[in-house]
N, C-alpha and C positions, 0 to 999 in steps of 0.2 A: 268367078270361080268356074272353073272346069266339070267336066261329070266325073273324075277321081275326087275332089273336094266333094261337090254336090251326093256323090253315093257315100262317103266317110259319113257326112251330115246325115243323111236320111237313116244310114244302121246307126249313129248314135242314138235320135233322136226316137227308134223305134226300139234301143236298147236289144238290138238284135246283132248277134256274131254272123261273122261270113260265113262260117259253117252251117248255121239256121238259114242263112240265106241260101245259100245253097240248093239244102233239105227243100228249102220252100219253093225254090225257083225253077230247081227240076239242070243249074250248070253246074256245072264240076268247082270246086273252092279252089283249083287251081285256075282257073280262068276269071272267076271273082278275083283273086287275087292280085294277078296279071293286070285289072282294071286298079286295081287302089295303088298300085306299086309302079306303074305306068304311067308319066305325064302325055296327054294327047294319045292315048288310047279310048277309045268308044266303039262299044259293039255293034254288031249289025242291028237291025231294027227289030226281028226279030227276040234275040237276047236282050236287046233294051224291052223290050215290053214285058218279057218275062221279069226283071230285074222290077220294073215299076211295078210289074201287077204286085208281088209277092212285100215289096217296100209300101205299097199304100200309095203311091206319087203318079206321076203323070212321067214320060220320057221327056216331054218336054221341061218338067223341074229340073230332071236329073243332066239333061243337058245343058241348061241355060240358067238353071239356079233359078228358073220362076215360075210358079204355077202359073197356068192356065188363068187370064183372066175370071172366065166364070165361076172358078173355084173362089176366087177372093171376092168377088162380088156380092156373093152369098155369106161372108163370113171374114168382111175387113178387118175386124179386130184380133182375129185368129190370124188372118195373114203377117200383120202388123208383128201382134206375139214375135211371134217363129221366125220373123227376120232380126227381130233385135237380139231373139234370144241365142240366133247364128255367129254373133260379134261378138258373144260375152267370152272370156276367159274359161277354161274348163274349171278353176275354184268356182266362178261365180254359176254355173252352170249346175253345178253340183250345188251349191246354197239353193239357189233357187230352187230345183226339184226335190229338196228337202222340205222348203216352205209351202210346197205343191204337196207332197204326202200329208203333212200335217192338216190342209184345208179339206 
């Protein structure tokens, strides 16, 4: 996956709109935009960092689709999660964070 797929993933997964991202990142929701609408677009490094900080992720997720080794090192079964739960279907997606409220 690319960092348009990889940033779609991370606002789902933080239940967060481009527009919050935005609010939170400090870029215009027309240049968010630009990025999820855009194949083989990636922002400067700068922007990317803003984009991580404000999503929780590293530049390097959002580019490459993988944390940070040290990140999963500390917490391989959370890693583990969040990649399968990257493959599911969005019904199943949806089941699952319903069976997630419930516990």
């Amino acid at each position: 996956m690319g960092f348009k797929e990889n940033l779609k993933a991370k606002l789902e997964y933080n239940g967060m709109l481009v527009k919050e991202l935005a609010h939170k990142s400090g870029i215009k929701k027309q240049t968010l935009d630009n990025y999820l609408s855009t194949h083989n677009t990636i922002p400067n490094a700068e922007l990317a960092v803003k984009i991580a900080q404000a999503l929780d992720t590293s530049v390097e997720y959002l580019i490459t689709g993988i944390e940070s080794s040290s990140k999963h090192d500390s917490a391989p079964e959370l890693y583990e999660l969040i990649e399968k739960y990257k493959r599911l279907s969005p019904e199943k997606k949806a089941a699952l964070l319903q069976i997630v409220h419930v516990l």
